[in-house]
Backbone as a chain_set.jsonl record, in Angstrom:
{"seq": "XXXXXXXXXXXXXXXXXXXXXXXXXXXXXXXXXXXXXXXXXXXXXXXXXXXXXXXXXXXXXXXXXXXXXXXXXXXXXXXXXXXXXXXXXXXXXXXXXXXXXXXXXXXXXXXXXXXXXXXXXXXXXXXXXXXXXX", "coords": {"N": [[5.589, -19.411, -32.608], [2.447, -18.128, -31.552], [-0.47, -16.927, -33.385], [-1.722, -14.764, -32.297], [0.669, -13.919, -30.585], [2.134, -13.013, -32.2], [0.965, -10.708, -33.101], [1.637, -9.217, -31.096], [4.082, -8.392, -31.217], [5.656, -6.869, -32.303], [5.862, -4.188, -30.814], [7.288, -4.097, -27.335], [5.992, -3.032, -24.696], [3.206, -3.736, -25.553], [3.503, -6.67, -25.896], [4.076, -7.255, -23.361], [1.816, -6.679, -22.05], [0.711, -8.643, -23.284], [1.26, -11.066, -21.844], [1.09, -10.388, -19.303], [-2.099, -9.529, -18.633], [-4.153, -7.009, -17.152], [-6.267, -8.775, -15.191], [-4.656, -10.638, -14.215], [-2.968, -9.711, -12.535], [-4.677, -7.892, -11.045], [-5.53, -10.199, -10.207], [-3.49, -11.48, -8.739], [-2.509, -9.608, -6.912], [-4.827, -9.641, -5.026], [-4.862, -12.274, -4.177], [-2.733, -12.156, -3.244], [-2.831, -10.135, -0.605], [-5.188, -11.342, 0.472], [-4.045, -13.609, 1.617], [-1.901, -12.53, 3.178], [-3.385, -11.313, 4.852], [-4.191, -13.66, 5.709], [-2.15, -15.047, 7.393], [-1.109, -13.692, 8.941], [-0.788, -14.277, 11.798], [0.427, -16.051, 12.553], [3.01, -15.15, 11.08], [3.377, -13.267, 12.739], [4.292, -14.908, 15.316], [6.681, -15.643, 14.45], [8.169, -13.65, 14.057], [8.641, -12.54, 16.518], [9.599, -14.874, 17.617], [11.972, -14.595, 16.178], [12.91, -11.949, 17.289], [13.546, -12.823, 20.056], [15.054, -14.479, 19.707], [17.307, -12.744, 18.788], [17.464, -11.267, 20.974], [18.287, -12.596, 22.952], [21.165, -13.931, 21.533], [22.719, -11.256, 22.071], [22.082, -9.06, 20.735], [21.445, -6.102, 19.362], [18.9, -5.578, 20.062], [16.2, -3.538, 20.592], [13.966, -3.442, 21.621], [11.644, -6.332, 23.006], [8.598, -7.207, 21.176], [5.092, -7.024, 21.985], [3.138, -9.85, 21.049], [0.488, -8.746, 20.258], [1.202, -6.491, 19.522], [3.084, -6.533, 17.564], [1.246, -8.102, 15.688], [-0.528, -6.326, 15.552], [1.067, -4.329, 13.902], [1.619, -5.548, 11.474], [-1.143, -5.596, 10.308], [-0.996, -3.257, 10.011], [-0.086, -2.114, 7.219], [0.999, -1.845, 4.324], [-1.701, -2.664, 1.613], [-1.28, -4.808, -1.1], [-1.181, -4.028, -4.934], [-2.228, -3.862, -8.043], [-0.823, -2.722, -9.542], [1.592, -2.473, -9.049], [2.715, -4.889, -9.556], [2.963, -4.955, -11.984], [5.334, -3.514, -12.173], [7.111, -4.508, -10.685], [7.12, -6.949, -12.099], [7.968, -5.943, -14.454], [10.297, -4.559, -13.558], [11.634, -7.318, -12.567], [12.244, -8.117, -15.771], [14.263, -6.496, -16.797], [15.941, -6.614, -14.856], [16.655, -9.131, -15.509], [17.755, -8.891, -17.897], [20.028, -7.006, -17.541], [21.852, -7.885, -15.794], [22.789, -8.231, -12.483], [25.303, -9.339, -10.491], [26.372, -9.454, -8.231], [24.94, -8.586, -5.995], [21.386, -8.24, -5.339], [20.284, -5.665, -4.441], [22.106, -3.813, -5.715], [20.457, -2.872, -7.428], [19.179, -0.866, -6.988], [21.199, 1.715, -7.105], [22.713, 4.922, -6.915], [24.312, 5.287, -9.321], [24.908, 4.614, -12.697], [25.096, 1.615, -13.359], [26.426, -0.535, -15.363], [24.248, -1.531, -18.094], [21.816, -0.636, -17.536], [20.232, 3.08, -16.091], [21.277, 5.33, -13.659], [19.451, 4.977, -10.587], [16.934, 3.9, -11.957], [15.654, 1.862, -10.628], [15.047, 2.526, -8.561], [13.399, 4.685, -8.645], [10.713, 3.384, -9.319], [10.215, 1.931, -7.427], [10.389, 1.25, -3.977], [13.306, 0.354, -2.027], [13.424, -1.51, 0.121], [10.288, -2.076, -0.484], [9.142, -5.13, -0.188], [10.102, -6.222, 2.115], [10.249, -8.218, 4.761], [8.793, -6.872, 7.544], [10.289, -6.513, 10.588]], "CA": [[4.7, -18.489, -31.908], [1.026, -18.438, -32.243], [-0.544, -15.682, -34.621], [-1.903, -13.599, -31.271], [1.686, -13.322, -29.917], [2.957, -12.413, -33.592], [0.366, -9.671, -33.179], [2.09, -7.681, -29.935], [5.789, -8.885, -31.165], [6.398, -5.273, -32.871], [6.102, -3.694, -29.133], [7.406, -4.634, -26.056], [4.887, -2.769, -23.772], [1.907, -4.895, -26.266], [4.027, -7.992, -25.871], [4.303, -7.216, -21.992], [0.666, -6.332, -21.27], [-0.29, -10.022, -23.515], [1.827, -12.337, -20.92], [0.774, -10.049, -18.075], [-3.035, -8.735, -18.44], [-4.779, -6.567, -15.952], [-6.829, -9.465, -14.278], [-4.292, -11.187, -13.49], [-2.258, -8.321, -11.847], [-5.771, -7.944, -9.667], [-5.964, -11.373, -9.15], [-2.612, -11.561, -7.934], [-2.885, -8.54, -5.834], [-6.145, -10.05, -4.256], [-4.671, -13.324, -3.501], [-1.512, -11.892, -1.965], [-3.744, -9.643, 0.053], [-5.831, -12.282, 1.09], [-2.629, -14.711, 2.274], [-1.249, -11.821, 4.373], [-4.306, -11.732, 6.361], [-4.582, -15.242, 6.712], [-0.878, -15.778, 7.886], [-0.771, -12.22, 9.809], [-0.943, -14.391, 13.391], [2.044, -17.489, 12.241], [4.149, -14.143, 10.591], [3.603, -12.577, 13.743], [5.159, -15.28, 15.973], [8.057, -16.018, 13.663], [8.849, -12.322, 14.37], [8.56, -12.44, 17.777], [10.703, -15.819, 18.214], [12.739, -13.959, 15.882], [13.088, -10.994, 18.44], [13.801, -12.722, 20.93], [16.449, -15.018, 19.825], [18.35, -12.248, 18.927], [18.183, -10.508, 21.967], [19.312, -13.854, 23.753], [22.454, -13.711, 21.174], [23.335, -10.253, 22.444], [22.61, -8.217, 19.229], [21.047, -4.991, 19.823], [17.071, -5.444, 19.631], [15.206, -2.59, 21.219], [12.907, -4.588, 22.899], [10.92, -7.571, 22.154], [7.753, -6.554, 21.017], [4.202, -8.489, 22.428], [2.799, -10.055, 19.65], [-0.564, -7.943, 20.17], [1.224, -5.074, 18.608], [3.202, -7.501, 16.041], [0.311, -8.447, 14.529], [-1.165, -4.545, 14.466], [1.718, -3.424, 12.87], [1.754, -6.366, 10.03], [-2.012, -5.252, 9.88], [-1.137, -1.697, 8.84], [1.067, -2.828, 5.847], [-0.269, -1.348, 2.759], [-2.272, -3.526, 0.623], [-0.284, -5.065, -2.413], [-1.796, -3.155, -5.552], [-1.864, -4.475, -8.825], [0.393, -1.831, -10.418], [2.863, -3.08, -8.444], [3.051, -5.843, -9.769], [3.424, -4.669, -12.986], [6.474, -2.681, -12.182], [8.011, -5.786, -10.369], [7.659, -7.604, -13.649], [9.303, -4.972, -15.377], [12.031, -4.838, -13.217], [12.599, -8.123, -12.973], [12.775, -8.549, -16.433], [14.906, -5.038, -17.098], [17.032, -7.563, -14.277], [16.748, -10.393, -16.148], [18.176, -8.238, -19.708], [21.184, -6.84, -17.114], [21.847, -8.665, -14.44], [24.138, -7.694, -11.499], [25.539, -10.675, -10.26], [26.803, -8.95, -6.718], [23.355, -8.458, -4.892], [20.08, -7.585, -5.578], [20.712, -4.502, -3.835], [23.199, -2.895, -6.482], [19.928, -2.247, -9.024], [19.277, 1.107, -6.575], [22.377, 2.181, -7.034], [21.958, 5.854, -8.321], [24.957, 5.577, -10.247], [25.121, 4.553, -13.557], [25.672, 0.336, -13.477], [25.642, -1.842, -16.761], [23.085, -0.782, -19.548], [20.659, 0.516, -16.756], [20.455, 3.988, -15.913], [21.256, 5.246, -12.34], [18.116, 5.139, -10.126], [16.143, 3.338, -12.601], [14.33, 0.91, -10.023], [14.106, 3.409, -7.28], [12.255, 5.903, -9.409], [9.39, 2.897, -9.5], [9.849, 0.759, -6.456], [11.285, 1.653, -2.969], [13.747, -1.166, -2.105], [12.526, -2.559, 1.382], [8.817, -2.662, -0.379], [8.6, -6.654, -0.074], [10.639, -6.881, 3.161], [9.58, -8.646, 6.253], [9.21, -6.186, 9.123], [10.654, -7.009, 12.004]], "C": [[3.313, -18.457, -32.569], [0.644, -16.554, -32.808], [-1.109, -14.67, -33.408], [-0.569, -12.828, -30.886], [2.564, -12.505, -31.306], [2.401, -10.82, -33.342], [0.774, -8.308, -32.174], [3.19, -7.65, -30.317], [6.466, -7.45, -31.493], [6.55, -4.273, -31.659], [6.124, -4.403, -27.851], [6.656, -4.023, -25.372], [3.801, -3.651, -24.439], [2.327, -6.038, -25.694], [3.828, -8.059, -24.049], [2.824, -7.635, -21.531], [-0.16, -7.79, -22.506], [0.346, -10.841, -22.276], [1.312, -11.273, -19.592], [-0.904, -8.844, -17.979], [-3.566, -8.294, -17.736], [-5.105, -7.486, -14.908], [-5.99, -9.755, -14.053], [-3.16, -10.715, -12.82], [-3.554, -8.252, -11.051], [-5.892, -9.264, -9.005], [-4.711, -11.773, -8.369], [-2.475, -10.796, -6.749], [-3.999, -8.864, -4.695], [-5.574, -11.336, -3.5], [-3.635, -13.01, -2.694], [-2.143, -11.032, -0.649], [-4.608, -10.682, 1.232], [-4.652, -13.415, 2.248], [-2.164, -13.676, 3.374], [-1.761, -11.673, 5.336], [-4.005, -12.716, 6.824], [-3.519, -15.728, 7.336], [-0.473, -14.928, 8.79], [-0.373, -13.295, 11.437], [0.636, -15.34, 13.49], [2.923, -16.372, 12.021], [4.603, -13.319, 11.972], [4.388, -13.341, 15.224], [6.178, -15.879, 15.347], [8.714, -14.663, 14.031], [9.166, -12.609, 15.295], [9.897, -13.534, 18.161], [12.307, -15.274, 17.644], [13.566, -12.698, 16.937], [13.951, -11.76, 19.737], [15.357, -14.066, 21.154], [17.498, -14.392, 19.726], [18.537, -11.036, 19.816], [19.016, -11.535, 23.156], [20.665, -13.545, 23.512], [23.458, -12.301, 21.729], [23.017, -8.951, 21.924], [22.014, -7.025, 20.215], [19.614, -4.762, 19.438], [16.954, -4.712, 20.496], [14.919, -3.106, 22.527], [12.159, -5.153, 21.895], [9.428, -7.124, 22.2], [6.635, -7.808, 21.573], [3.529, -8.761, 20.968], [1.219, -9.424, 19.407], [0.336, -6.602, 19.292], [2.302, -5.716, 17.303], [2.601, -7.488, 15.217], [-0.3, -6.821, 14.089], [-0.436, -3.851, 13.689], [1.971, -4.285, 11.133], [0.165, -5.995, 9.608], [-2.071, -4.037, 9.311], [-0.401, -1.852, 7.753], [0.198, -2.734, 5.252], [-0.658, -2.141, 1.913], [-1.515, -3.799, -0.381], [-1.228, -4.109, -3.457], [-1.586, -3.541, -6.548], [-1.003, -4.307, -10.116], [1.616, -2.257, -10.023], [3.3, -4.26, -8.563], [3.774, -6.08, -10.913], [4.86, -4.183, -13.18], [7.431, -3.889, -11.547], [8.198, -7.016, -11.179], [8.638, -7.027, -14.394], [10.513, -5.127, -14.877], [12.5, -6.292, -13.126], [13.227, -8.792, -14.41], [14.049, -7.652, -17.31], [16.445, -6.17, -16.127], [17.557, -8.027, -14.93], [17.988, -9.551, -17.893], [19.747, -7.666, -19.081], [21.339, -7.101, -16.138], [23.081, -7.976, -13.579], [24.348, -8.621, -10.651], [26.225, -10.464, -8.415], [26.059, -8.857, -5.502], [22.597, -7.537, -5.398], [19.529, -5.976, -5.722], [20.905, -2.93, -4.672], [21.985, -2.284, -7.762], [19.215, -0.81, -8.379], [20.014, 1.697, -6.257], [22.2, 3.55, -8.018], [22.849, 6.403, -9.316], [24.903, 4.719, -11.32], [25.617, 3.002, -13.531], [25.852, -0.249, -14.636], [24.48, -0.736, -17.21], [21.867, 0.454, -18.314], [20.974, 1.392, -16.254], [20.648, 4.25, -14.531], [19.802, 5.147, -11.933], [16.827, 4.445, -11.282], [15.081, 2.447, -11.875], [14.206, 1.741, -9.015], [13.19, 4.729, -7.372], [10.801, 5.074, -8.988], [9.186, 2.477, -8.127], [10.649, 0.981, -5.222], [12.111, -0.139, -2.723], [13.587, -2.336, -0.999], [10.801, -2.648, 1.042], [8.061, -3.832, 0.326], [9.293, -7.321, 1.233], [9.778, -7.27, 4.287], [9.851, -7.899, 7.049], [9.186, -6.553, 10.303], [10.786, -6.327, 13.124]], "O": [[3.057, -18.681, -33.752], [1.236, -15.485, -32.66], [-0.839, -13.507, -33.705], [-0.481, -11.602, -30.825], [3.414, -11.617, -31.241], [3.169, -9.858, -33.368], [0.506, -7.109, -32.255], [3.755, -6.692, -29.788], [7.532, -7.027, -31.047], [7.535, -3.535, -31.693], [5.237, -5.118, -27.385], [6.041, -5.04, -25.049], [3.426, -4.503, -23.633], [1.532, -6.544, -24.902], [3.376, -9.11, -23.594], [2.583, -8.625, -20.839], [-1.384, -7.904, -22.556], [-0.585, -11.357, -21.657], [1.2, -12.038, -18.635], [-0.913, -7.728, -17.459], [-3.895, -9.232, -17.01], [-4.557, -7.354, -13.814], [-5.804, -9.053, -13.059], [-2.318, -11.569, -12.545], [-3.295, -8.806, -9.983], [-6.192, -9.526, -7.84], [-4.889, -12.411, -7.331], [-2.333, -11.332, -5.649], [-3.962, -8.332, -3.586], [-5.793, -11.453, -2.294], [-3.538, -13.473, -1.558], [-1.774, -11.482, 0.435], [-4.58, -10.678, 2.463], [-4.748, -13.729, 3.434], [-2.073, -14.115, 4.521], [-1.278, -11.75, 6.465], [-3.62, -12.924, 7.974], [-3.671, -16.81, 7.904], [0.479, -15.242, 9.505], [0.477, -12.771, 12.157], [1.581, -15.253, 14.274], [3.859, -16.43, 12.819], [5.717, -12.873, 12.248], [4.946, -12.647, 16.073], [6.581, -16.879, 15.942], [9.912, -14.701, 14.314], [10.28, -13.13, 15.242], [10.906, -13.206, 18.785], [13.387, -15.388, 18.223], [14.769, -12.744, 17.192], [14.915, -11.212, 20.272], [16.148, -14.376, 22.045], [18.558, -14.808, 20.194], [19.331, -10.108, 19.662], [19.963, -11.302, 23.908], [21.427, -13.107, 24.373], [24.687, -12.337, 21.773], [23.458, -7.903, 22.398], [22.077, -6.993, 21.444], [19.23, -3.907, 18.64], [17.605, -5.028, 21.491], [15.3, -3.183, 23.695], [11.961, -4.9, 20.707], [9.023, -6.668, 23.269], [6.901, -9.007, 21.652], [3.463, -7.979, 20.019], [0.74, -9.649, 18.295], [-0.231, -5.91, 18.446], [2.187, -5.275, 16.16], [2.903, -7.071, 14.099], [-0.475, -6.292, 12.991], [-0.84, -2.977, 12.923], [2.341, -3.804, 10.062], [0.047, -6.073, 8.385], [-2.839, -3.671, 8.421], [-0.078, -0.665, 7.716], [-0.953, -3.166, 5.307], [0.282, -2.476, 1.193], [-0.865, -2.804, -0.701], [-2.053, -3.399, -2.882], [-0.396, -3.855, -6.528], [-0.644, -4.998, -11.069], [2.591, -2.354, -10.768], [4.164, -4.737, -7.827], [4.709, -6.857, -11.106], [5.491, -4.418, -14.21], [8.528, -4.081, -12.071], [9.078, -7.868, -11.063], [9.724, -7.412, -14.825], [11.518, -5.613, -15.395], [13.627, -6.571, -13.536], [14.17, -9.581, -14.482], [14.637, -8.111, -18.289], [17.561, -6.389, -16.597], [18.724, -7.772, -15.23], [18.819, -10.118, -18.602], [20.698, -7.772, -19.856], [20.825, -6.346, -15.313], [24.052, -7.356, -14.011], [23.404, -8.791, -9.879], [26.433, -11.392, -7.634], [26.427, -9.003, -4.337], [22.875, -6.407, -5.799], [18.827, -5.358, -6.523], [20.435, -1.797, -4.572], [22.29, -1.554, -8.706], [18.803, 0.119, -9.074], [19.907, 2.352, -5.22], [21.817, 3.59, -9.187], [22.651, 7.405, -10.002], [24.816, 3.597, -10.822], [26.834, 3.004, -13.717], [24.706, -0.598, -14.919], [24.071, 0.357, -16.819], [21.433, 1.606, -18.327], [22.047, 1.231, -15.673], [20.162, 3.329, -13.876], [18.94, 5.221, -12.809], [15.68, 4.821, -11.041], [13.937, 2.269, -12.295], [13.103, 1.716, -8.469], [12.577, 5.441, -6.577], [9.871, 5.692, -8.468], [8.074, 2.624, -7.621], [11.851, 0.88, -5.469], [11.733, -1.263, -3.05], [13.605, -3.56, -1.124], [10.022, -3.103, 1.88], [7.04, -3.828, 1.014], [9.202, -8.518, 1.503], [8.754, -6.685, 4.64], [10.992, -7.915, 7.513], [8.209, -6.876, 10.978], [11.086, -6.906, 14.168]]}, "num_chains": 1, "name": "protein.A"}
């Protein structure tokens, strides 16, 4: 290890915030930001074909939405933020330290799993944050 990383090694929040510094928590936030615009119209007919294959199959879709209000509702979708990025490091590496090998799912579980405490990731992070709305 080089003599900088020796220098945060005594704290894990130091050690955290050298491999993950502000900028690049904004610049990630900015570029994901940026990509969601620019893909808002392709995301919006993947939905749509989505929609409407599974009202072909039978399932139980609503109704198929036009892709004029597709795209306005992937346009109100809250900006990424670059705290949030931070906290989706954390957890995945809080993951990564206890893993739950069953589904993803089981780490907002608000009971008591493995080393982590109940509710531990849904205190920070709701759990459909990063889902595709359909």
């Amino acid at each position: 290890p080089t003599s900088n990383v020796l220098r945060h090694a005594e704290s894990p929040i130091d050690l955290f915030w050298f491999f993950f510094p502000k900028y690049l928590l904004h610049l990630i936030a900015d570029e994901s930001n940026r990509y969601a615009a620019q893909t808002v119209v392709t995301r919006a007919r993947k939905i749509r074909e989505r929609q409407i294959a599974s009202k072909r199959r039978g399932s139980r879709v609503k109704e198929v939405e036009s892709l004029a209000q597709i795209r306005q509702r992937l346009h109100q979708m809250r900006l990424f933020q670059p705290h949030e990025y931070a906290v989706t490091f954390g957890l995945l590496i809080a993951r990564m330290l206890c893993p739950h090998k069953r589904r993803l799912s089981t780490h907002w579980s608000t009971s008591s799993i493995g080393a982590l405490p109940g509710g531990s990731f849904g205190a920070w992070m709701p759990r459909n944050r990063y889902a595709t709305y359909e």
